[in-house]
Phi, psi and omega in degrees: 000319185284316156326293190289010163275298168288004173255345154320266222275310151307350180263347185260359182271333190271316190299311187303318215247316169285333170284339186286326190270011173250353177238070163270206162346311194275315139349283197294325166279135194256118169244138167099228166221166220213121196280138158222136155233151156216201170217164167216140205249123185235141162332153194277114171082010159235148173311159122196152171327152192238304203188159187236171157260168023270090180256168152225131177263114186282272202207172193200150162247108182234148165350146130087042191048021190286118145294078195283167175271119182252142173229179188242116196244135161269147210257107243206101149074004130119352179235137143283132170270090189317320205277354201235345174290168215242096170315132159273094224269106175216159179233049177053350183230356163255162196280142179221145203268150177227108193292142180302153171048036157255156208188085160284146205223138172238123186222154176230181192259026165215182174283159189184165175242169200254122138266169181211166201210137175189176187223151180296181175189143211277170193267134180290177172249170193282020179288330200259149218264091186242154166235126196246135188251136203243350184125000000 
């Protein structure tokens, strides 16, 4: 019994180990974009956050027939203010871009829950020139 315990317990330290040299360095770098969905569940007559950037937001959905308000907030210091965004004019289904120190904020007018559907997107570069509109 203790034998097969430990030929047991070494086979699962030897698997474990094969698996790790398969995900080394090389494994691990990433090219291209990256599919992500989530949700979010929101209150009725309140923002709340959807996604941060640098994303492309594919598409959103909500409970109930719901028409959500989406808005765009730039992100100051790591925090946003959902209740400070810059409406956004998207209808949800077409794809739309989210910028490093970017934030889309979503609100609806009951409680409902929200999915999005988006790809990753590699970070600019700071070479390049944006104009952000504050309102």
């Amino acid at each position: 019994m203790k034998n097969s315990l430990v030929m047991v317990v070494g086979g699962v330290g030897l698997a474990l180990v094969g698996m790790a040299g398969c995900a080394g360095a090389g494994a691990s770098v990433r090219t291209g974009s990256e599919e992500l969905r989530g949700s979010a569940m929101v209150r009725g007559g309140e923002a709340r956050p959807l996604v941060t950037g640098p994303i492309r937001l594919l598409h959103a959905n909500t409970d109930g027939r719901l028409t959500p308000k989406f808005s765009r907030v730039w992100v100051r210091g790591g925090a946003g203010d959902c209740r400070q965004g810059t409406p956004l004019d998207w209808n949800g289904s077409s794809a739309v871009q989210v910028e490093k120190d970017e934030m889309v904020c979503v609100e609806t007018a009951r409680s409902a829950r929200v999915s999005w559907h988006a790809l990753t997107a590699p970070v600019a570069s700071s070479s390049l020139v944006r104009q952000v509109s504050l309102r």
